[in-house]
N, C-alpha and C positions, 0 to 999 in steps of 0.2 A: 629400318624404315625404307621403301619403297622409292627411290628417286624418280619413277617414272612421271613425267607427267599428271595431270586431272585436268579431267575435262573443264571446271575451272577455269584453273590456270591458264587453259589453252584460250579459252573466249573470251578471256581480259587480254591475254597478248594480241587474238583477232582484232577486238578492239579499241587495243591500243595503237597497233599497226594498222588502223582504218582513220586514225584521227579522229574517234570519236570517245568519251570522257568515260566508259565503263560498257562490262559486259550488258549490261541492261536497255544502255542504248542504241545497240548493234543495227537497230532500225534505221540508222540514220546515217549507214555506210554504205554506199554506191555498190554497182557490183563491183566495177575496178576495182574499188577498195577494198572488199570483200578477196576476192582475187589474191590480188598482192597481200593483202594480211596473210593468209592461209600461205601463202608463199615464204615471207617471213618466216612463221610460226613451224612451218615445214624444216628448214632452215636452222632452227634455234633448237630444234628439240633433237632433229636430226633422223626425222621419219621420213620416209615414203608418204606420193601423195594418198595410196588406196590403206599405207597402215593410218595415217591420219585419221582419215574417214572411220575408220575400223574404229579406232580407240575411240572419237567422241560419238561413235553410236553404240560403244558400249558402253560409256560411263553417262551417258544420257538413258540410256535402257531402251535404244530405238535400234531398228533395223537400218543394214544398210542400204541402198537404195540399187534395185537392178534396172539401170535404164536403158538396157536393152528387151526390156520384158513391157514395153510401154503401150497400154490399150488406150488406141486413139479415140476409142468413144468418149473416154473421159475429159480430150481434149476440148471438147463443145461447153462446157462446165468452166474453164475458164481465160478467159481472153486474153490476145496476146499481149498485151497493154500491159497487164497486171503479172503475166507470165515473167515477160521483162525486167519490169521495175520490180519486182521481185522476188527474181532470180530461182523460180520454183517452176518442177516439173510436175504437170497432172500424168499419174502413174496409174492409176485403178479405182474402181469405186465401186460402191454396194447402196445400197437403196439408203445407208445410214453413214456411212464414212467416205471420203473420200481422200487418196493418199498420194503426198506429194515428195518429190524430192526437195529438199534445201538444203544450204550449207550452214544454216541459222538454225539453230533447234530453238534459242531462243526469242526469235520473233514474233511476240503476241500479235500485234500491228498485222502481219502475214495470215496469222490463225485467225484474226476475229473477220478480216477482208473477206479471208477466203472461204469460210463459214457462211456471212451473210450472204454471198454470193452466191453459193453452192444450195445450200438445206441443209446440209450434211458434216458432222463432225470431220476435225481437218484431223490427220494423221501423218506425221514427219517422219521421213526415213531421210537417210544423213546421203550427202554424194559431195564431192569437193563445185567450188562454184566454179569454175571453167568449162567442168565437163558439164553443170546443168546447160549456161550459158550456150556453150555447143550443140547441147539438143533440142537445145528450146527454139536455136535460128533454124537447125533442120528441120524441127516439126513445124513452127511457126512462120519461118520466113524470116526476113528483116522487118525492124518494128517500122511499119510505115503510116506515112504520113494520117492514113485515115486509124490510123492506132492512136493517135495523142486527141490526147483534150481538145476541141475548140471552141473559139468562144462562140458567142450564139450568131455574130453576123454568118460564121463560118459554117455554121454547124450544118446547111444543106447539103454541102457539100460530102457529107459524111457515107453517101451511098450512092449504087447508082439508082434508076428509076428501074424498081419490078415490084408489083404488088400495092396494095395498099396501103398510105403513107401517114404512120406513126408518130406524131412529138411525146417523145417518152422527157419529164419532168420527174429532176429528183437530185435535191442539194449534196446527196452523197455519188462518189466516182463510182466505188464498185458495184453500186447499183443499177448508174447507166449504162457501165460497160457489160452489165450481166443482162439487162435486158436488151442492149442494141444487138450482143453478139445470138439471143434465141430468139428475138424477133427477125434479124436479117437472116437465120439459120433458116425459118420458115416460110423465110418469101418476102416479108415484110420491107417499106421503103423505113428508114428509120433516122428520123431528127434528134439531137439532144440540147430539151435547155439544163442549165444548171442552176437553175432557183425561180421561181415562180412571177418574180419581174421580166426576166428571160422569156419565158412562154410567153406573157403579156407581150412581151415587145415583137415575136418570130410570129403568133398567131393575128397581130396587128397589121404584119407584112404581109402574111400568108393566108389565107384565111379558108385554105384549100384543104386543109390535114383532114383524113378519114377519119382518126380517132385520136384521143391523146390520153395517154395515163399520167397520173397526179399521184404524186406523192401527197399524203397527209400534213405527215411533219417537215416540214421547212422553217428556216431560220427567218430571212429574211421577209415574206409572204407563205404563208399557207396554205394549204390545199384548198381547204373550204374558200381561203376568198379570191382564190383562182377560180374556181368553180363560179362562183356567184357572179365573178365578173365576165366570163364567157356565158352563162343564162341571159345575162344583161346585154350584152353586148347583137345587136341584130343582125349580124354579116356572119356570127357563128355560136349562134344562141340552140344550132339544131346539132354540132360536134358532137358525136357521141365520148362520152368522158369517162374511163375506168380509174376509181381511186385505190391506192395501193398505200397497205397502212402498219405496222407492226400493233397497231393497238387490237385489241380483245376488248372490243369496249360498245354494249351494244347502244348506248345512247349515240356514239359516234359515230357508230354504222347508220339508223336514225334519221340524225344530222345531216349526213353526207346522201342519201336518197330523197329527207326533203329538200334537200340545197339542188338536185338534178342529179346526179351521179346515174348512171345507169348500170353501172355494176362497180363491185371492189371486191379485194383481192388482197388477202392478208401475207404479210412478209414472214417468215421466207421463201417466196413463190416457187411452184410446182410447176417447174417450166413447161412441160405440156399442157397442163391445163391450164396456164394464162395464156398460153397459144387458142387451146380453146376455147374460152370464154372471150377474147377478143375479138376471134370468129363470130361467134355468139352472136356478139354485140353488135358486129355489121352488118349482120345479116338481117336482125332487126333494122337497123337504121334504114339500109337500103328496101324493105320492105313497110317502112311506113308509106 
């Protein structure tokens, strides 16, 4: 019988040596953690860092990751923020996949982020995390400060003044960081609330935004009675408003143009052409 290692074994000892309670929850190890596990684990088995990578991207059935083969178009697809926090390199893409390095082959958390974010099926190829982390601050930079969450006093802060001035609305992160990073990609001035009291309270202050996209589904407030309450509201009852919705649902669609909406936009967006269509829309605006 075979002493060598399994891939397994190997991501329960990452794991374990991240302080976190099983391979399953690998989500929820830092990259330090990450790091120094794969160090450990280096360590215990008595491998090299690139045989490491080798083994668990053969016994995962993935490739190894060439990150010096790294087409920077693909870098536009996803933001440094999410680059960072975890710990994945954009490597290449095709109209239907796009392919990342990680040191997690594991991590669904990574796969469904980076999915919703992209359109595009996520595809892992294995690299040890150090060397991601290294390439990710030469491609990216240091994560800075306009890279982290803020809250909504913050949130003008988030760009400088070029272009037309966006509050993109939408309770999930990798949603706002995927449209701040292809609307600021296009010229766009771009604000972020995080839930639809947020928008109420920034469009209360502000009342200046060229346009705003609405998320449908929200926990806290909804799209629709964000909507109703900007129609209502007479200091920005003329906002042009794009709603953005994961539902197939044509009563919803409907709904959301008797409520005002003047256009929407099904998730998982086509980042040209919600550039488009935002266009679109202000061109209308500005020519009522």
């Amino acid at each position: 019988m075979s002493s060598e290692p399994i891939l397994g074994n190997l991501l329960v000892a990452v794991a374990e040596a991240a302080e976190v309670t099983g391979a399953p929850d690998l989500d929820s190890a830092s990259v330090a953690q990450m790091a120094q596990a794969w160090g450990l684990v280096r360590k215990a088995a008595g491998l090299s860092r690139q045989a490491l990578v080798k083994r668990i991207a053969e016994q995962a059935s993935l490739d190894v990751a060439d990150l010096d083969a790294v087409d920077t178009r693909t870098v536009v697809l996803v933001p440094a923020a999410v680059a960072h926090r975890r710990n994945v390199l954009p490597l290449r893409c095709t109209a239907l996949d796009v392919f990342v390095a990680t040191a997690n082959p594991l991590s669904q958390m990574a796969k469904r982020e980076l999915a919703s974010m992209t359109g595009r099926s996520v595809v892992f190829e294995i690299a040890a995390p150090d060397e991601i982390a290294e390439r990710i601050g030469a491609l990216y930079g240091a994560l800075s400060d306009e890279d982290r969450e803020r809250t909504p006093s913050e949130a003008p802060a988030l760009s400088q003044p070029k272009g037309p001035h966006v509050l993109v609305v939408d309770d999930e992160v990798g949603q706002r960081t995927l449209f701040r990073s292809v609307l600021e990609g296009a010229g766009f001035r771009v604000t972020l609330a995080t839930d639809g009291p947020a928008a109420i309270e920034l469009l209360s202050d502000d009342p200046s935004y060229d346009l705003v996209t609405l998320d449908y589904r929200m926990n806290k407030l909804n799209g629709l009675r964000v909507l109703q309450h900007i129609r209502s509201d007479g200091r920005i009852r003329a906002t042009p408003v794009i709603m953005v919705t994961g539902a197939d649902d044509r009563q919803i669609e409907m709904s959301l143009f008797e409520a005002g909406a003047d256009d929407y936009i099904a998730k998982p967006i086509d980042a040209p052409l919600f550039v488009l269509r935002i266009r679109a829309v202000l061109r209308r605006a500005w020519h009522r």
